[in-house]
C-alpha positions in Angstrom: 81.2 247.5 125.0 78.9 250.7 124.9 76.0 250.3 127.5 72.1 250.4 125.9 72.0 254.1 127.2 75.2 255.2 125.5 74.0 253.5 121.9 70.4 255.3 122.3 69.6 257.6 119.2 67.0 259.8 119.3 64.0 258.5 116.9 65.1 255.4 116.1 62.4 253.4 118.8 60.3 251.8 116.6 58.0 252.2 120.1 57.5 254.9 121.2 56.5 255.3 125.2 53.7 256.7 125.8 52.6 258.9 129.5 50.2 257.0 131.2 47.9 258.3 133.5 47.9 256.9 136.5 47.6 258.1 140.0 49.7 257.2 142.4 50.0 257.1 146.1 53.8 257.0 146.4 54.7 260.6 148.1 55.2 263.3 145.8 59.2 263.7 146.7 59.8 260.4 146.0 58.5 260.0 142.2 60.3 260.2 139.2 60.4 263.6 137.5 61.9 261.8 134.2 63.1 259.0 133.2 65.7 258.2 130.6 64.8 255.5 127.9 67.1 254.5 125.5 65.5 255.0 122.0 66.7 252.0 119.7 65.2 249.6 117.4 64.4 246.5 118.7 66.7 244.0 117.2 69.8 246.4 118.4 68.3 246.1 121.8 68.4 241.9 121.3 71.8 241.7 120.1 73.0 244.5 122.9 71.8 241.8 125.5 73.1 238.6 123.1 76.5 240.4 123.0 76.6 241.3 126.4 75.9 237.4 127.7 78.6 236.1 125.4 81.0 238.5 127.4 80.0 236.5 130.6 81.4 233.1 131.9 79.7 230.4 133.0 79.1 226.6 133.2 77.2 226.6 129.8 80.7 228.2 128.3 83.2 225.9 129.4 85.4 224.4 132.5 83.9 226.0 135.9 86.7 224.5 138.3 85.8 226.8 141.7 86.9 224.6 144.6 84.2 224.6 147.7 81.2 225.0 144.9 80.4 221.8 144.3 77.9 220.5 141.3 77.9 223.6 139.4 76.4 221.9 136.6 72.1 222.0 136.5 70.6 219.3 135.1 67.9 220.6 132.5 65.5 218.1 133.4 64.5 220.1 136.3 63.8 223.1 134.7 61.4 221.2 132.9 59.8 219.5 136.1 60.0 222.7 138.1 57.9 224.1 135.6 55.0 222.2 135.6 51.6 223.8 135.6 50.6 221.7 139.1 54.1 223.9 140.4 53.2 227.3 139.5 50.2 227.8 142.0 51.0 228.7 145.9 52.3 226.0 147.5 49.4 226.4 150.2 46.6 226.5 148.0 44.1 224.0 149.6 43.4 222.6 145.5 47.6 221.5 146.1 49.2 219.4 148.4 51.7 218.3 146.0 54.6 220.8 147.3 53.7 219.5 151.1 54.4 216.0 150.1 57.7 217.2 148.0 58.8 218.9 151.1 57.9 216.0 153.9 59.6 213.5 151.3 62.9 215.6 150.5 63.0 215.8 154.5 63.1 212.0 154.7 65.5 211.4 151.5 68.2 213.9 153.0 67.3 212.1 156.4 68.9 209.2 154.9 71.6 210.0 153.1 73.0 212.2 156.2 72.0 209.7 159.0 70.0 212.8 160.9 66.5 212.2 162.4 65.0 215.1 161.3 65.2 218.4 158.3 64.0 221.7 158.2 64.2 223.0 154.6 63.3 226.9 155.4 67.0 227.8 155.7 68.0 229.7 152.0 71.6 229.2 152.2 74.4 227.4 153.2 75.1 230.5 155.9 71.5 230.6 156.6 71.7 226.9 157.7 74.6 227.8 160.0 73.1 230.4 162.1 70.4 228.2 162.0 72.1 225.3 163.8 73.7 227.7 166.0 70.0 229.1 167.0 69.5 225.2 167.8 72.7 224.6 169.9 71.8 227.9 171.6 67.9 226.9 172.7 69.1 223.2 173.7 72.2 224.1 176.0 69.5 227.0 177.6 66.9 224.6 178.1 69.5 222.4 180.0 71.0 226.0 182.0 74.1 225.1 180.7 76.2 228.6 180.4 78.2 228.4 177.3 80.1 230.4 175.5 82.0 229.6 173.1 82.0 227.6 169.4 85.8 226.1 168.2 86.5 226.8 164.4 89.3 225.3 162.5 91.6 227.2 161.2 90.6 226.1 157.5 87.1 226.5 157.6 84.7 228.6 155.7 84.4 232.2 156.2 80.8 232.1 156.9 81.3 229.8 160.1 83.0 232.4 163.0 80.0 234.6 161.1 77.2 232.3 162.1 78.7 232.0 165.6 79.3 235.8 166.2 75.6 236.4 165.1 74.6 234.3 168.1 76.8 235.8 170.4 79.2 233.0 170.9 82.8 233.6 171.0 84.8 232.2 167.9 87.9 229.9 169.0 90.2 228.5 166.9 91.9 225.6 166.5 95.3 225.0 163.9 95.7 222.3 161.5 97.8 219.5 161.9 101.1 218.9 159.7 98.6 216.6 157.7 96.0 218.8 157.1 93.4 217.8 159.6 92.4 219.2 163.2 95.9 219.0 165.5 94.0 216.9 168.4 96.6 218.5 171.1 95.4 222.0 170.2 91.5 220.6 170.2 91.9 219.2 173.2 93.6 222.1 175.0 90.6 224.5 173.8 87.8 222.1 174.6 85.9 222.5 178.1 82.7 222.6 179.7 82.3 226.1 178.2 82.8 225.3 175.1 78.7 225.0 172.8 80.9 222.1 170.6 82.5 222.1 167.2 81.7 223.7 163.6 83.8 221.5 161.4 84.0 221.4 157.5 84.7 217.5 156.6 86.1 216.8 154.3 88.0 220.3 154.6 88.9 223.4 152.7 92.1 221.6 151.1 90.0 218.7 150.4 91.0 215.7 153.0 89.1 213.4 155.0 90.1 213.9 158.3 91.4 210.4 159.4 90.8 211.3 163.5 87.5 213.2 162.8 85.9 210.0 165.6 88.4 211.2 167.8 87.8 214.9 167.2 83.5 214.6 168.0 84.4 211.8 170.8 86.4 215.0 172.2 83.2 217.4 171.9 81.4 214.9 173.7 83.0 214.0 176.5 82.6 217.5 177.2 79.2 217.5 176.5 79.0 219.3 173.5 77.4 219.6 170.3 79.5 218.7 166.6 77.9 220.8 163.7 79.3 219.9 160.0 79.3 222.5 157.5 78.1 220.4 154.7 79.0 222.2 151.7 81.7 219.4 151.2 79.0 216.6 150.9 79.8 215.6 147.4 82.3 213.0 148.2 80.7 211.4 151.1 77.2 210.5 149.0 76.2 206.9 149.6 80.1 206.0 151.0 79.9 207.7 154.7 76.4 209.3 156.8 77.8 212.2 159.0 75.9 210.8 161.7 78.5 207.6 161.3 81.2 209.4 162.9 79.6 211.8 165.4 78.1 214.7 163.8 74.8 216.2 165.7 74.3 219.0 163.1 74.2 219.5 159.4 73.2 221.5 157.1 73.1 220.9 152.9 73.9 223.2 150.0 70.9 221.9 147.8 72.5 224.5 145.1 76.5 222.8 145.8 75.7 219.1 146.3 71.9 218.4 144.7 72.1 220.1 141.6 70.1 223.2 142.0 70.7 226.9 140.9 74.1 228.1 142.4 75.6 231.9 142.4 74.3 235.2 141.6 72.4 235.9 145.2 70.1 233.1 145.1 67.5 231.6 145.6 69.3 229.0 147.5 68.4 226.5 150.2 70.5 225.3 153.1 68.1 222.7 155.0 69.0 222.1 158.6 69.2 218.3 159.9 69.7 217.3 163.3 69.9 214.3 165.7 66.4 213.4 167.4 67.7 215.2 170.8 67.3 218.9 168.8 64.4 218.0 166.7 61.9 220.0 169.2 64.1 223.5 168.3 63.8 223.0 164.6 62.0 225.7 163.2 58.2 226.4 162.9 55.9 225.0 161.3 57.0 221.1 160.3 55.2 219.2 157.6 54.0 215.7 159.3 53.1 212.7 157.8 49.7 213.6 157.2 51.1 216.4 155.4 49.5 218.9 158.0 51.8 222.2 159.7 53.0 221.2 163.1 54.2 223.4 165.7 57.2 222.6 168.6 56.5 225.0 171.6 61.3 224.3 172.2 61.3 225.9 168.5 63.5 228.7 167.8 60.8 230.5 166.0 60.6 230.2 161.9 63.4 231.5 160.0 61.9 231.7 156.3 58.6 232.1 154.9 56.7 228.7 154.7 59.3 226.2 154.1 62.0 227.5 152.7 62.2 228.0 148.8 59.9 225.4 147.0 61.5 226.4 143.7 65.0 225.0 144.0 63.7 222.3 146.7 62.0 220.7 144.1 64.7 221.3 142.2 67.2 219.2 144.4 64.1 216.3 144.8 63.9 215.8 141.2 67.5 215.3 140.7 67.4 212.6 143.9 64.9 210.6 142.3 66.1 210.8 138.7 69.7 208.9 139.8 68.6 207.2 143.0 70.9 206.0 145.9 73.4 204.1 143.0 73.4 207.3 141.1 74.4 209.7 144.2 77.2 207.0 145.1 78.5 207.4 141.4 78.3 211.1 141.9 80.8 210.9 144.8 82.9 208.3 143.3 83.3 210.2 140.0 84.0 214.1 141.8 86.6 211.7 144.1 88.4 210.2 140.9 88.6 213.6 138.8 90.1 215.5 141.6 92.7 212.7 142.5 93.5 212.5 138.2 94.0 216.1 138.7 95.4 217.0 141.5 98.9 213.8 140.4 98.9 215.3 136.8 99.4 218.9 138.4 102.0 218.2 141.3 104.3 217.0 139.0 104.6 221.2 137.6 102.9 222.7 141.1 103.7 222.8 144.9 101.2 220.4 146.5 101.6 221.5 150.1 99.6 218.2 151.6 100.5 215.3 148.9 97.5 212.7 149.8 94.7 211.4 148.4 92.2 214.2 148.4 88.1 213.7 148.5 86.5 216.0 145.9 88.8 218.8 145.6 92.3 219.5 146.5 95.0 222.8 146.9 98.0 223.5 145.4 100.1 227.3 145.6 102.4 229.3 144.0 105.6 228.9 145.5 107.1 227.0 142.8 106.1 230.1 140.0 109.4 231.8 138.6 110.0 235.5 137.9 107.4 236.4 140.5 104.6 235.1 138.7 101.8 234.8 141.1 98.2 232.7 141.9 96.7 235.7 140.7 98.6 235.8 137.3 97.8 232.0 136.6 94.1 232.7 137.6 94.4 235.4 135.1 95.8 233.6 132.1 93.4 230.7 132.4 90.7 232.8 131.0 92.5 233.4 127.6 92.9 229.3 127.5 88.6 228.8 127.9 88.5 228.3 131.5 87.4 230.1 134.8 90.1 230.2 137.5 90.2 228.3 140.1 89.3 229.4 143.5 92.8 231.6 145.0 93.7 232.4 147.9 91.9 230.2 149.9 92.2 228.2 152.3 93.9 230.5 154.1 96.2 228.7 155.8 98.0 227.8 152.2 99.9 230.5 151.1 99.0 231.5 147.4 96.3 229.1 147.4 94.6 227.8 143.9 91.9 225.4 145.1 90.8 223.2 142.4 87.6 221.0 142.1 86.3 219.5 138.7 83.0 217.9 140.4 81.2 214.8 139.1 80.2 216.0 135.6 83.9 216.8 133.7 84.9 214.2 131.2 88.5 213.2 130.9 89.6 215.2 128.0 88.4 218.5 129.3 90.4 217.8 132.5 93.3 217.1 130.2 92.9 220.0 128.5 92.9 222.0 131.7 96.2 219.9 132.7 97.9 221.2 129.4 96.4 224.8 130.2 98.5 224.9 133.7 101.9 223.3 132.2 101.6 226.0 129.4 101.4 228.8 132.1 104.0 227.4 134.2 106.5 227.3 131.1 105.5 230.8 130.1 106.0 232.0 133.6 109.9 231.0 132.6 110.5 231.9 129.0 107.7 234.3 128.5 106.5 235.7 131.8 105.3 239.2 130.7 102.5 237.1 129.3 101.2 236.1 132.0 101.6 238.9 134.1 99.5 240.7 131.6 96.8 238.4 131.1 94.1 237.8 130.3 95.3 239.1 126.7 92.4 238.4 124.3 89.5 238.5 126.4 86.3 240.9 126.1 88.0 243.0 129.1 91.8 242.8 129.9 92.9 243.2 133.7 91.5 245.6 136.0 92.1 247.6 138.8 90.5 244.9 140.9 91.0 247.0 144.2 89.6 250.8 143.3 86.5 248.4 141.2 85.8 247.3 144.9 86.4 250.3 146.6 84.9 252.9 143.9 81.9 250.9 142.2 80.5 252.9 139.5 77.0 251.2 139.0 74.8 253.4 137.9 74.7 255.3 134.2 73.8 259.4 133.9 73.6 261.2 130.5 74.9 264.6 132.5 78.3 263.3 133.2 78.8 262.8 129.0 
């Protein structure tokens, strides 16, 4: 597809732009000496951009089965609610304390379903929420002039977690899964000490499992007097069945745009609210919302972290959707993303190497190793898109060799999980009798394969009429 700039013809605007005159105190060797305007009529211009949508993919389109992005589906409900006129003034205008009490509310609804004593909602991200936490452990082991030094990571867990810890210069230790797929408990507690800040644990995991000793595991932490932090982008499952808190967990933070419905992908906005055990409440950061709905300040607080309290957009987002389905409703949601990935995950070992066969919570991983004629995870991720669906996640967890991790969420109906099922049994018998077609997929999409490493390396992002 030509870019606008490319399909520009001289004269045929039916605007034309005029030169304003306007003074203007940016430096003079900074402005614009001319700028290039594509000249087309206006409908050309609307069917450029209608085009150029159709070539994307997204949950609107079809089957979105990304593992560790839960809820990729946004209910249109709150669009509507997030646009109401009383929403679209400043959330500290004196006229509106509607946001406040959204905010203080949300705090106390994600209080409950997690089991934690107190929120934050400023954090904008999952990642955000983790350095966040981090901050906390930090502040509380300082206060106590505890020297620590250290944060232990499992082997399976997000990339963003040794990030978070780096950032606050802890030292990154890792700890290897178990045969089964959880946290070996002779490796945990070898690593474990008085040293050690505590634990940042995904749970359920990166391939999807429960772990069964995860009492065990945060009895370990504390004995030693440390802190257990759950990365809670893996909260679908575990709505109204387990609280965090239940078995040990002194840290969490929520992907509002993973498990609550709002906005996911393209950079954001996104929220990541921090809650914590009453012992860490003081560090949260600056200003809370109390019940008065006034701005309170702890004097143990790490400082704030995002302006006012976080972004009201997509918390309001995430609030709506809470009290639209209500505590049966987020039960059902965990019930249903637990029952689509277990339907998938025994249609698809029957043709796939599962490498832990158990019941798995929301999503679940299985690899490559069974492909013939060297057809690879990135092949199969490939071919899906001429079937209608976006590929899986690949290559991760790590710790799975040619990894396809596959989560359908809560909103998938039966036959489009079946018709993903048919999808991968059609690729795995091509990958015998046919396997140049796979290999060369995607065949009849807008843009066959590319050169994914030099498009990462050697980015051409910008358009310039002199290199014609």
């Amino acid at each position: 597809m030509k870019l606008v700039n490319e399909k520009s013809k001289a004269g045929s605007s039916s605007f034309p732009i005029k030169e304003l005159d306007i003074k203007s105190n940016i430096p003079a060797g900074l402005q614009r000496t001319s700028l290039t305007v594509p000249t087309l009529p206006e409908v050309e211009v609307v069917r450029h951009y209608t085009n150029l949508s159709k070539a994307n993919f997204g949950v609107d389109n079809g089957f979105y089965p990304l593992g560790s992005c839960t809820m990729k589906y946004n209910p249109k409900i709150n669009e509507v609610v997030a646009n109401r006129p009383q929403f679209s003034i400043h959330p500290l205008s004196r006229e509106n304390r509607l946001p406040l009490k959204i905010i203080y509310e949300l705090e106390k609804y994600l209080c409950e379903i997690t089991g934690m004593d107190a929120f934050s909602t400023q954090p904008a991200a999952g990642a955000h929420g983790e350095l966040t936490g981090t901050m906390i452990m930090k502040a509380y082991f300082e206060k106590r002039g505890e020297k620590r030094t250290s944060v232990i990571i499992p082997d399976s867990a997000h990339g963003t977690n040794p990030a978070s810890v780096s950032l606050c210069g802890y030292q990154p230790v890792q700890v290897r899964s178990s045969s089964a797929g959880g946290i070996d408990l002779v490796d945990l507690r070898q690593k474990m000490d008085k040293t050690v800040v505590g634990i940042m644990i995904t749970n359920p995991n990166t391939l999807g499992i429960f772990d069964e000793n995860i009492l065990e595991i945060t009895q370990i932490i504390h004995d030693h007097g440390g802190l257990c932090y759950l990365d809670g982008a893996n909260m679908n499952p575990m709505l109204g069945i387990v609280k965090p808190r239940d078995f040990g967990i002194d840290l969490i933070h929520l992907n509002l745009h993973k498990t609550f419905s709002t906005p996911h992908g393209g950079g954001g906005p996104g929220a990541g609210p921090l809650g914590v055990i009453k012992e860490l409440e003081a560090f949260l950061p600056n200003p809370r919302i109390n019940e008065n709905l006034e701005f309170e300040n702890s004097e143990e607080s790490i400082g704030s972290v995002h302006p006012f309290c976080g972004n009201f957009g997509i918390l309001l987002r995430a609030y709506a959707y809470i009290r639209a389905i209500g505590a049966a409703g987020l039960r059902k949601v965990a019930e249903n993303a637990v029952l689509n990935a277990n339907y998938l995950k025994e249609k698809l070992k029957k043709h796939y190497h599962l490498q832990y066969d158990r019941t798995c919570q929301h999503e679940f991983v299985i690899d490559d190793s069974l492909m013939p004629n060297g057809v690879t995870t990135h092949d199969i991720a490939k071919r899906l898109i001429d079937f209608g669906f976006h590929p899986p996640t690949i290559y991760f967890p790590l710790i799975v060799k040619g990894a396809m991790m596959i989560e359908p969420t809560e909103t998938e109906t039966k036959e489009n999980l079946d018709a993903f099922i048919d999808a991968m049994k059609v690729i795995k018998e091509e990958a015998s009798d046919d396997p140049q077609k796979v290999v060369k997929a995607p065949l009849n999409a807008p843009i066959g394969r590319l050169d994914e490493v030099r498009a990462a390396r050697e980015p051409k992002l910008t358009w310039c009429r002199d290199e014609e």
